[in-house]
C-alpha positions in Angstrom: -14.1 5.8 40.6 -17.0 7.9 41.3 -19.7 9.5 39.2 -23.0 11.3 39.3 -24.9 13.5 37.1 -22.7 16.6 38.3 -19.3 15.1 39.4 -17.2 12.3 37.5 -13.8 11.2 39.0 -11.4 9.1 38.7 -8.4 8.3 41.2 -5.8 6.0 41.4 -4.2 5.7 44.5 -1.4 3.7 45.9 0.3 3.8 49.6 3.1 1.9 51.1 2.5 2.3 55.0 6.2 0.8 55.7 7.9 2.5 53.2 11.7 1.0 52.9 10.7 -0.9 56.2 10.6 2.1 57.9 7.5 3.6 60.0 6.6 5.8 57.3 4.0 6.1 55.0 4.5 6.5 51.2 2.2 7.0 48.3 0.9 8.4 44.9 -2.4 9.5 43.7 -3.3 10.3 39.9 -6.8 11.1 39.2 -9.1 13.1 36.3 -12.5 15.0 37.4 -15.5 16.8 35.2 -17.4 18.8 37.5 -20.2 20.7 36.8 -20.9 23.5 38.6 -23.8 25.4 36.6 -26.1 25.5 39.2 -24.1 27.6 41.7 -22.2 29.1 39.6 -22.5 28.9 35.8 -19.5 27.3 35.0 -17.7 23.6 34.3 -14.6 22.4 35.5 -11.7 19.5 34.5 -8.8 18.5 36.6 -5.9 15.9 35.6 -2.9 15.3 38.0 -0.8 13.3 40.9 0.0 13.6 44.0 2.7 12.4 46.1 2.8 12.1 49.6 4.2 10.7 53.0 3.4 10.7 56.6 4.6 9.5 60.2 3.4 9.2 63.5 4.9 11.8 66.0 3.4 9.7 69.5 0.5 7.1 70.3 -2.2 10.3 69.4 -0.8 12.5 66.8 0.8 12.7 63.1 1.7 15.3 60.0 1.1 14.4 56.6 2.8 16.4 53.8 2.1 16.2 49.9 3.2 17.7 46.7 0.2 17.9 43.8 0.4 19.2 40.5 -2.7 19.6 38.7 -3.9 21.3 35.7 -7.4 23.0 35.2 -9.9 23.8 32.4 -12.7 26.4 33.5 -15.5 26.4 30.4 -19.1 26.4 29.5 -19.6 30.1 30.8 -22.2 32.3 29.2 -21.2 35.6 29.4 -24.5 36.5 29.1 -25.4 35.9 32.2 -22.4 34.8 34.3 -21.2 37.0 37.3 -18.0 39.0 36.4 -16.1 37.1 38.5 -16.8 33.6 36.9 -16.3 35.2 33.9 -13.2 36.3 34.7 -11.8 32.4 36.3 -12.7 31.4 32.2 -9.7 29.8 30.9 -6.4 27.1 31.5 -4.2 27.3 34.7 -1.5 24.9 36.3 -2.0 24.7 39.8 1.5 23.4 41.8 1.2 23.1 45.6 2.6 21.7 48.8 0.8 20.8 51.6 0.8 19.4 55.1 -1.6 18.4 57.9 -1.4 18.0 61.9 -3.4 15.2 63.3 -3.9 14.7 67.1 -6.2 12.0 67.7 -7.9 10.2 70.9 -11.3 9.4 70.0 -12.6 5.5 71.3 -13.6 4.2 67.9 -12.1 5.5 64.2 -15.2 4.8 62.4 -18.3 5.5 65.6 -16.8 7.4 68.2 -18.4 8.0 71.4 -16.0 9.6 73.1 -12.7 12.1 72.8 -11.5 14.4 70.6 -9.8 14.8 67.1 -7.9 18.0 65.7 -6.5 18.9 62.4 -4.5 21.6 61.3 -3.6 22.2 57.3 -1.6 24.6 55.6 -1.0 24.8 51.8 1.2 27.0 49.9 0.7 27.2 45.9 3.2 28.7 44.0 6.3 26.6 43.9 5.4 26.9 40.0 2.4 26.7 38.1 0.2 29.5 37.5 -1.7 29.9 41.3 -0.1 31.9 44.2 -1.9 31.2 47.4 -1.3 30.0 50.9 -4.0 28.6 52.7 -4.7 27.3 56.3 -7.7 25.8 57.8 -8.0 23.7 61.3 -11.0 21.5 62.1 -11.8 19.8 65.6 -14.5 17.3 66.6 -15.4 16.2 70.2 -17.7 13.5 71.2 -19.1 13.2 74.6 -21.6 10.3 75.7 -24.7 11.8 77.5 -26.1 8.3 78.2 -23.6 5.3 78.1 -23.2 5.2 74.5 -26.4 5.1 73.1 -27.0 9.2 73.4 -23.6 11.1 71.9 -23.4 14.9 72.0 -21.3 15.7 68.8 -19.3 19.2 68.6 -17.7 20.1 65.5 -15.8 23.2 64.7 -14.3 24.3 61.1 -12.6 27.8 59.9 -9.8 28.7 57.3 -8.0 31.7 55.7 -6.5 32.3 52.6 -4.1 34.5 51.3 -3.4 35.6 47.7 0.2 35.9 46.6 -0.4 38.8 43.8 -3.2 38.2 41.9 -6.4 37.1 43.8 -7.0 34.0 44.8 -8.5 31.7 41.9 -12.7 31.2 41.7 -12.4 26.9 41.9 -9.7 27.0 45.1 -12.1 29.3 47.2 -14.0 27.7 50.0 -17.6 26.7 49.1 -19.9 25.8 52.0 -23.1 24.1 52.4 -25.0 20.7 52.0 -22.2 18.3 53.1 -20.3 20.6 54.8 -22.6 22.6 56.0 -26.5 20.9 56.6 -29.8 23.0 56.0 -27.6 24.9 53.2 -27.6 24.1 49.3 -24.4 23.2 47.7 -22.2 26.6 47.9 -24.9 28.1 50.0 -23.0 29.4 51.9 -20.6 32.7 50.9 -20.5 36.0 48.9 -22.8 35.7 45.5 -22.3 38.2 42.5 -25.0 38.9 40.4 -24.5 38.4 36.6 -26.3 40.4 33.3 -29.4 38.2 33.9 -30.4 39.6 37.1 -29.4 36.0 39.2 -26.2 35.4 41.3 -23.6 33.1 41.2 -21.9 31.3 43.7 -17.9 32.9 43.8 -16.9 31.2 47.1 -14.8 33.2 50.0 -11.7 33.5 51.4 -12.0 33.4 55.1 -15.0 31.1 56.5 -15.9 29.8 60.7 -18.6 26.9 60.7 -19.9 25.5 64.3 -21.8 22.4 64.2 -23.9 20.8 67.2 -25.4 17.4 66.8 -26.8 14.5 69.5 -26.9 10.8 67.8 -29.0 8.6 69.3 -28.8 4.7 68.6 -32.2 2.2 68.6 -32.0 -1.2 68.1 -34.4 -3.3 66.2 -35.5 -5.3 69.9 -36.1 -2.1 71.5 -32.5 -1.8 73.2 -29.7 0.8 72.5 -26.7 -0.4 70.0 -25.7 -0.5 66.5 
């Protein structure tokens, strides 16, 4: 369970990692979010649904995930009298039913503080398979670590980019990529992206369709007695 002044969720999860005693992953997720998005872009947001999902290991370095999640979505609280057109427009119910998967290849020294190697993802999603949505989307992510001195100095590189493609109509305002503060640092929460400006003169947040992010970063670890470490 999670919650803040602007995001409430609840999830429920469950995963077998030897499902029917075989090296295979099982599992569920159900969950409920309120999100309110009125700062970026004048409207709110609930979600309610499950997922299901399974993975395997393909060698000692790499894996694919794949899920099925059906969820169904409430966009309210716009005013039209100031919202962008295209918020206005994303105003209503929709049932969003999708299959997913994901490529792992992973070598870095430590899961949680990695010094040195790399890891590389590669997911693809396909809504459509019923529901209201028709998308595909795909978007691959890399981080490389590289110690510059032992491994108290880390050089950090970090690449991002995806693409998505509408099936018919366009792609939906709340599954467009927003970028920024987390996932983007020195950029506000949907910072990042095309903005549409509304009756009142100010623009809204409406998210894109195709985004590249390239991240440098060097971590450097001081001990309380003066000595590198943790």
């Amino acid at each position: 369970t999670q919650a803040s002044w602007l995001r409430q969720n609840v999830d429920f999860s469950f995963t077998n990692p030897y499902f029917m005693g075989l090296p295979l992953s099982a599992g569920f997720d159900v969950f409920a979010t309120n999100v309110d998005n009125q700062q970026e872009s004048n409207y709110n947001s609930q979600l309610y649904g499950f997922a299901l999902r399974t993975g395997f290991a393909l060698d000692a370095d790499s894996g694919i995930s794949l899920k099925y999640g059906l969820t169904w979505r409430d966009v309210n609280g716009i005013d039209k009298s100031s919202a962008a057109p295209a918020v206005i427009e994303s105003q209503g119910q929709s049932l969003k039913s999708a299959v997913s998967g994901t490529y792992t290849w992973d070598n870095l020294d430590n899961p949680t503080r990695p010094t040195n190697g790399f890891r590389g993802q590669l997911e693809g999603e396909v809504a459509g398979l019923g529901g209201d949505v028709r998308f595909a989307r795909i978007e691959a992510h890399g981080w490389y670590f590289f110690p510059l001195y032992e491994d108290s100095v880390v050089l950090k590189l970090e690449g991002n980019a995806g693409q998505e493609i509408p099936f018919g109509n366009d792609v939906p305002l709340q599954d467009r990529f927003f970028k920024g503060a987390d996932t983007f640092r020195g950029f506000a929460t949907a910072g990042v992206g095309p903005r549409q400006r509304g009756n009142s003169g100010d623009t809204d947040a409406i998210g894109g369709k195709t985004y590249a992010i390239g991240t440098v970063e060097m971590t450097l670890e001081i001990s309380r007695n003066g000595q590198a470490g943790p």
